[in-house]
N, C-alpha and C positions, 0 to 999 in steps of 0.2 A: 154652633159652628165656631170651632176656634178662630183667632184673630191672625192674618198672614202674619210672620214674624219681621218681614221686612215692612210693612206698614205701622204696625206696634212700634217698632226702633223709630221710623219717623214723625210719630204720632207722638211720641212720650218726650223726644228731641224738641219736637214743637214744644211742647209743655214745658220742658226745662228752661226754653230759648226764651218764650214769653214772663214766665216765675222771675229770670233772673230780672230781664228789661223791664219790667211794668215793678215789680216787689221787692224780690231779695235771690239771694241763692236758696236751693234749697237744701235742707236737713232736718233732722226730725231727731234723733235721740237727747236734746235739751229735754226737747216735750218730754220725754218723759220725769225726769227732774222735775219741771213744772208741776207733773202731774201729783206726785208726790209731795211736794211742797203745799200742791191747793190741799191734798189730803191731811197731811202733816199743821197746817193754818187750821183746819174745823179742830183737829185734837189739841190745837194750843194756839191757842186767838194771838197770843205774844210773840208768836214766829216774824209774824210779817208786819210792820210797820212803818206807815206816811210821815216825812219830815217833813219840814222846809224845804232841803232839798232834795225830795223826791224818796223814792223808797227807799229801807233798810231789813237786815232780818239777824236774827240770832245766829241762823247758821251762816259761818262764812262764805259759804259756795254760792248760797244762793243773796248773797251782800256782795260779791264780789261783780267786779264791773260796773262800779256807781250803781247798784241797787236796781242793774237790769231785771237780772231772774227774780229780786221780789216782789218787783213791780209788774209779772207777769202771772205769778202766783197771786196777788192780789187783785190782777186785772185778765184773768184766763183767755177770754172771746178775744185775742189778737188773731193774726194773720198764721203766725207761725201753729200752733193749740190749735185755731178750728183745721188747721189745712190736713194735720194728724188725724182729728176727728170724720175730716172729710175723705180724709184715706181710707178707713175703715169700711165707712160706709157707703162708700163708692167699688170696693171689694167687695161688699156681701152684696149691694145692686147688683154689679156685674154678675155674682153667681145667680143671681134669682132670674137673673134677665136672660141668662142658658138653659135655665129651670133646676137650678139648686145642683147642688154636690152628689154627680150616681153613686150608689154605693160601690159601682167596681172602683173608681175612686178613691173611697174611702179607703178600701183594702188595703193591706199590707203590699207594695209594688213586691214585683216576683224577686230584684235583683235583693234588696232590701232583706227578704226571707230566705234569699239562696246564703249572703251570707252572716245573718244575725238570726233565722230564728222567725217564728210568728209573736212574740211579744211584744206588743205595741207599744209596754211602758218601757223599754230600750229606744224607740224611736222617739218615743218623747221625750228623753235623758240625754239622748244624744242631739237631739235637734236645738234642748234649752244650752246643752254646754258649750255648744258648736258657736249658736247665738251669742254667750256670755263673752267668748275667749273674743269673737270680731267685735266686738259691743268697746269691750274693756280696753283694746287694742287701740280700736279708732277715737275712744275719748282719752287715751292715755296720748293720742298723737293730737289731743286736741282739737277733734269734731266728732263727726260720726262716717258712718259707709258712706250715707248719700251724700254728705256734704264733700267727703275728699275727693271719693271716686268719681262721681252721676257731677256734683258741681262743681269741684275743683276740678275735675278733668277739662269741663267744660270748658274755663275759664282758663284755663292750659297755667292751671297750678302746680308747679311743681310738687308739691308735698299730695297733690291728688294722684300724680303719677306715682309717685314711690308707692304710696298706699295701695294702689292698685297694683302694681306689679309685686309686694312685700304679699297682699291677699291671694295672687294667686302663683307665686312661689309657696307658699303655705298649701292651699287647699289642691292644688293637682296632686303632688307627692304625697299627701295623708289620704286624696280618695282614691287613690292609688294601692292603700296599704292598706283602706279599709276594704273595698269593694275588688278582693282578689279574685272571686269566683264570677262568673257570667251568669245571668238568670237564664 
């Protein structure tokens, strides 16, 4: 049984409200950086290193900020890493706790096929490029989705407003030009 949509929005508001009061704000595309770094550290132990004063690393991105992001690579189990980890798998819960993904589901949706086709590696190509271009966009503004839009909006950030309103002056007009035909 799906989740009423206006309970979801209040339920996830809660969630945001208590993240930011009790933790931090949230966002999650660091993590992935981090993640790559802790991978990046096992292929080369010289990546990540403990000073005196606290962490440093070869690469500058992740030396940058007084040796935050090394110090996170070197120290993964923080708040920010499990809470990624805990997205995950609080996503595959939920699907299991519905009883798993139906294969209609899985299907190619009709509007999807009315105008691309039943090739599913198109929808995978489009869904990784789609992903990249708001990825690149939102670290080139320096955060990510959830941090501009979901926290900064929260937090009546300006620069979360622009972002959100820059994402979806974007995304109406192009699925607009992509999804011309009706299923």
């Amino acid at each position: 049984m799906p989740l009423n949509w206006k309970l979801g929005g209040l339920l996830l508001g809660l969630v945001f409200f208590a993240a930011v009061l009790l933790v931090k704000p949230i966002g999650v595309s660091t993590q992935f950086v981090i993640l790559n770094g802790i991978i990046a550290d096992v292929a080369n132990p010289e990546l990540v290193t403990q000073t005196d004063d606290g962490y440093t690393s070869t690469n500058a991105y992740l030396a940058k900020s007084g040796g935050k992001y090394a110090k996170s690579v070197a120290n993964p189990l923080n708040y920010s890493f499990v809470f990624v980890i805990a997205m995950m798998i609080g996503g595959f819960l939920s699907a299991m706790a519905r009883g798993g993904i139906p294969a209609s589901e899985r299907a190619i949706p009709a509007l999807w096929r009315a105008n691309f086709g039943d090739a599913a590696w198109k929808r995978y190509v489009a869904a990784f490029a789609g992903g990249f271009v708001v990825l690149y966009g939102a670290r080139l503004a320096g955060g990510c989705t959830s941090g501009h839009m979901m926290s900064g909006m929260m937090q009546t950030a300006l620069s979360g407003y622009i972002f959100a309103a820059g994402a979806f002056a974007a995304a109406i007009p192009v699925s607009l030009m992509l999804f011309k035909q009706e299923a």
